[in-house]
C-alpha positions in Angstrom: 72.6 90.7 107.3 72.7 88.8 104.2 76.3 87.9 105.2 78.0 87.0 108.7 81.6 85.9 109.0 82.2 85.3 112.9 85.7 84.1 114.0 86.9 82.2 111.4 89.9 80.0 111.4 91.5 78.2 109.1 94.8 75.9 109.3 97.0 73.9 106.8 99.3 71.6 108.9 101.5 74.8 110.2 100.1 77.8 108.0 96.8 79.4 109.2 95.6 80.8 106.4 92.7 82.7 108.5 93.1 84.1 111.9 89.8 84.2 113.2 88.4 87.1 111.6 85.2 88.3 111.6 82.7 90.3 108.6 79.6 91.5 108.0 77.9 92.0 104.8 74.4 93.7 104.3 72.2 92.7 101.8 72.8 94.8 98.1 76.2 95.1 98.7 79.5 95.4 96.4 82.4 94.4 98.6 86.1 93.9 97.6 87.8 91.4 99.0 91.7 92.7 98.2 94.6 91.3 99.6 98.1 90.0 97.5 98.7 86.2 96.5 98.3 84.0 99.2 96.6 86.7 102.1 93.6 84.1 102.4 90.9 85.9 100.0 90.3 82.6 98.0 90.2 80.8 101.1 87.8 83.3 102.6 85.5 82.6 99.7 85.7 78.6 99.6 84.4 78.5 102.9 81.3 81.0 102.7 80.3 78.5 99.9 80.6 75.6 101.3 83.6 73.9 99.2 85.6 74.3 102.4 85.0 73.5 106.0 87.1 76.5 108.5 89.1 75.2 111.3 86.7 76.8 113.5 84.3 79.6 113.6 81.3 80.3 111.8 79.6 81.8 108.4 75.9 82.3 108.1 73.9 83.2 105.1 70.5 84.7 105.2 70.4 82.8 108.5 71.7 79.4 107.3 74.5 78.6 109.0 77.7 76.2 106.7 77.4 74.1 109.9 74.0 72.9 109.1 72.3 72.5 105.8 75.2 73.4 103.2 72.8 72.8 100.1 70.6 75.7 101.5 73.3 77.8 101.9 74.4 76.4 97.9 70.6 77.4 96.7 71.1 81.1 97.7 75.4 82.0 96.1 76.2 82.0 92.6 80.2 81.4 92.7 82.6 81.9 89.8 85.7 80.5 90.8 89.3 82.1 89.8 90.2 78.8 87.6 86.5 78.9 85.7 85.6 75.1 85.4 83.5 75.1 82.2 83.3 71.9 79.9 85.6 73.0 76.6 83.6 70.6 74.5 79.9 71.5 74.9 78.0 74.1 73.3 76.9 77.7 75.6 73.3 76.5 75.4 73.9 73.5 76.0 75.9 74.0 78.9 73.4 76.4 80.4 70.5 73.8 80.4 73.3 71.4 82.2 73.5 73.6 84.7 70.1 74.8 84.6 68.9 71.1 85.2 71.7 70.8 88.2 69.4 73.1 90.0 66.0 71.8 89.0 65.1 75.1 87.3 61.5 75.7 86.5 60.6 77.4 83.0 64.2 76.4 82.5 64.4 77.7 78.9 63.2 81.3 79.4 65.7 81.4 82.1 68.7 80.4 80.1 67.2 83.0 77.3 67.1 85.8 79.7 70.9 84.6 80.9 71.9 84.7 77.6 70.6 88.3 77.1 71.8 89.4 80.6 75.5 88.5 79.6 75.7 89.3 75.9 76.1 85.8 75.0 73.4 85.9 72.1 75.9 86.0 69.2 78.3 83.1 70.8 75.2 80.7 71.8 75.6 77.7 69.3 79.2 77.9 69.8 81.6 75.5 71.7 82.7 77.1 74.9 86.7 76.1 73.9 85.9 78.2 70.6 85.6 81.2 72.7 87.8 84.1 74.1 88.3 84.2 77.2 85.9 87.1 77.7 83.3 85.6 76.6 84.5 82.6 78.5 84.1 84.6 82.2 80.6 85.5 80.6 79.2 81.9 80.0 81.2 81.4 83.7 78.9 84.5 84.9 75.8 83.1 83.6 76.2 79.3 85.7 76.8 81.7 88.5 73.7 83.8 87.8 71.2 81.1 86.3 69.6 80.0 89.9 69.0 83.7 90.4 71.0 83.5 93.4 70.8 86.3 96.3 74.6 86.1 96.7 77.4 86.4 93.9 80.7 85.2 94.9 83.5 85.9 91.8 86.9 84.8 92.6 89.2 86.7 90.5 86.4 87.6 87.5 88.5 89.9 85.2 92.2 88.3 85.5 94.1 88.0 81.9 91.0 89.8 80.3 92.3 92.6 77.5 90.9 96.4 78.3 87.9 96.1 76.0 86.5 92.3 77.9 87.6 94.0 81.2 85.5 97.1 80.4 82.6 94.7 79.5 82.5 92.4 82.4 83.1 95.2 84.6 79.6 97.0 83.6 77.9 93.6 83.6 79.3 92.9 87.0 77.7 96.0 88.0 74.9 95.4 86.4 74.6 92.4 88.3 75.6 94.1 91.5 72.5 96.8 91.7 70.0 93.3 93.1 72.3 91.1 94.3 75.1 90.7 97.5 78.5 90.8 95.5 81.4 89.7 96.9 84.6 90.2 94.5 87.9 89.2 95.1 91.0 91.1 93.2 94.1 92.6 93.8 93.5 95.0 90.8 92.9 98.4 92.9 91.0 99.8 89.8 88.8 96.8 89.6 87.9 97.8 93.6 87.2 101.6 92.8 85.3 101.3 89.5 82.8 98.3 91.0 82.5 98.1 94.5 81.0 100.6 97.5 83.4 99.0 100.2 86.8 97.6 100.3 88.2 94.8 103.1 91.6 94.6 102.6 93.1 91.0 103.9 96.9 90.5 104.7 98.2 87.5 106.2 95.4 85.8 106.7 94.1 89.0 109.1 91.6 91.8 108.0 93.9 95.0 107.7 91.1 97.7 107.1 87.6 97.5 106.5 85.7 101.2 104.9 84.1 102.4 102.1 85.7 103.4 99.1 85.8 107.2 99.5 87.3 106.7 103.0 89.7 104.5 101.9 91.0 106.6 98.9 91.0 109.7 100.4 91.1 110.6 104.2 93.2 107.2 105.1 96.2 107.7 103.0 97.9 111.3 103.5 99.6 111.4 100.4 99.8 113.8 97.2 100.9 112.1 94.0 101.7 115.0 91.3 102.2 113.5 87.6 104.6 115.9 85.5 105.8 115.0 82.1 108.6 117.2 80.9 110.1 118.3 77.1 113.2 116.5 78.6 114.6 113.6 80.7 115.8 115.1 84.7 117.8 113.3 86.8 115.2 112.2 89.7 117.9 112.4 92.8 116.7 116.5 91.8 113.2 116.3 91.8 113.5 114.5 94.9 115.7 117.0 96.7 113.0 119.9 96.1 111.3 120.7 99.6 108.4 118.4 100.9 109.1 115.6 98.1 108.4 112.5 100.0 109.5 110.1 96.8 109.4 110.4 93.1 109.3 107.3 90.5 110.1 107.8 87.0 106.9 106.5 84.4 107.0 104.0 81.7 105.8 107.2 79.2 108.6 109.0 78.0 109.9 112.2 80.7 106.9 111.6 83.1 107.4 111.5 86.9 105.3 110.6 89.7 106.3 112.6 92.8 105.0 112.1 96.1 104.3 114.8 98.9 102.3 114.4 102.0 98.4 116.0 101.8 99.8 119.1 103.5 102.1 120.1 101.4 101.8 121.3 98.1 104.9 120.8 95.6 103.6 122.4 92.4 105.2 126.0 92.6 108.4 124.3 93.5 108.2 122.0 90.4 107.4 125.1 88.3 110.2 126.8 89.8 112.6 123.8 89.3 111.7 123.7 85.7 112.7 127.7 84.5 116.2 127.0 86.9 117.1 123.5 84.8 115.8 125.2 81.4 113.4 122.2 81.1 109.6 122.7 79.5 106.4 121.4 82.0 104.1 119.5 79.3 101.5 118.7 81.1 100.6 118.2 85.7 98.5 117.2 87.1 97.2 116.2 91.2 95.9 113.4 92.4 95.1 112.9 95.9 95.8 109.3 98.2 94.9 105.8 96.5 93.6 102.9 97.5 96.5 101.3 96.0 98.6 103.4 98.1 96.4 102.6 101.4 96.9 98.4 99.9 100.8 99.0 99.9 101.3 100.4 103.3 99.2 97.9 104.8 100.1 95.4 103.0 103.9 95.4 103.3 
């Protein structure tokens, strides 16, 4: 195991923010560590790098265990925090050898060339780090992570406040990354989870509420059919959820388009079809799509 979490605890004054939970992570692994605000992910993630001590348990990586030689443990996990701690004032290169002399690199300037062609930071290299978006910001925070080579990527958070086309880009770098290295990434973005990772640990309350891979987690776990309708016209919803089998129906932020919900055995679309010739209304466009993950994250996370 490239990862083992045994019984960890972890308690401010009254709040335990962990409750001795226990995880296992193989080696070349994408997991998701999803959870809301304040369910313990970031906590999680402090300890397994060292930054914070658990009230009890243990985490070993590659063997090393955080109770004996942290700086080992330091050598192997490249961490990007959630708040990315970069110096505003200094250049990308520069900051790369910085951080590429913290850990006594050796050919240090081929490595910070080959980080700066890993993360597409070529173009943005004699900048100042405060001159950049914040996309390219996460990059240069990517490339600290990744400089060491480490055999473990922590990232806390990596694509918050990003717009679609820095999300799409840090998403296929991450990855990227992900195909040599142990990845652990922490989100509540369910889409972030399904487009990167292989597994999903969801974490609630400081507990770990489910623990699969992706495809059993969106599919077989969450018995629910969501059918997306958009109609030529606005219908009043207390309708659409009075048609047979309709467990719930929400009204989208695109004009005359409904979300209704039906459990996996029961399927609503000949009703709909039916419903729409009675009321007079046009069906523009349906469409299925089975159980979510961020279905699965609600209920258990409620």
């Amino acid at each position: 195991m490239s990862i083992v979490v045994k019984d960890i605890t972890k308690i401010y004054g009254t709040q335990k923010a962990l409750d001795n939970i226990s995880l296992e992570i193989i080696p070349g692994e994408v997991v998701g560590l999803l959870g809301p605000n304040g369910a313990g992910k970031s906590t999680l993630m402090k300890i397994i790098t060292c930054y914070l001590p658990p009230t009890s348990g243990d985490v070993t990586v590659y063997g090393e265990s955080i109770h004996g030689d942290n700086l080992a443990i330091k050598k192997m996990i490249g961490y990007l925090p959630e708040q990315n701690p970069l110096y505003q004032e200094m250049y990308v290169r520069e900051y790369l050898e910085f951080i590429a002399g913290l850990h006594h690199i050796e050919n240090r300037q081929k490595r910070i060339v080959e980080i700066i062609d890993i993360t597409g930071l070529g173009n943005e290299r004699h900048k100042k780090i405060g001159a950049l978006s914040k996309g390219y910001r996460q990059r240069v925070g990517l490339g600290q992570a990744l400089i060491h080579d480490p055999k473990v990527l922590i990232l806390d958070e990596p694509t918050s406040g990003l717009d679609p086309n820095q999300l799409a880009e840090i998403r296929s770098l991450i990855t990227e990354v992900g195909k040599q290295k142990t990845v652990i990434l922490s989100t509540h973005i369910m889409q972030e989870v399904e487009a990167m990772c292989k597994r999903a640990v969801i974490i609630n309350k400081g507990n770990i509420v489910a623990d699969k891979h992706i495809s059993e987690l969106s599919g077989s776990d969450v018995n629910t059919i969501t059918i997306v309708v958009e109609f030529n016209g606005e219908t009043p919803v207390g309708k659409l959820k009075a048609l047979k089998g309709v467990n719930n129906v929400r009204k989208g932020e695109g004009e005359n388009i409904y979300f209704i919900e039906s459990s996996g055995d029961s399927d609503v679309r000949p009703l709909i079809f039916r419903y729409a010739v009675d009321e007079n209304i046009e069906v523009l466009s349906m469409k299925k799509e089975e159980g979510k993950l961020e279905e699965l994250f609600r209920n258990l996370t409620k």
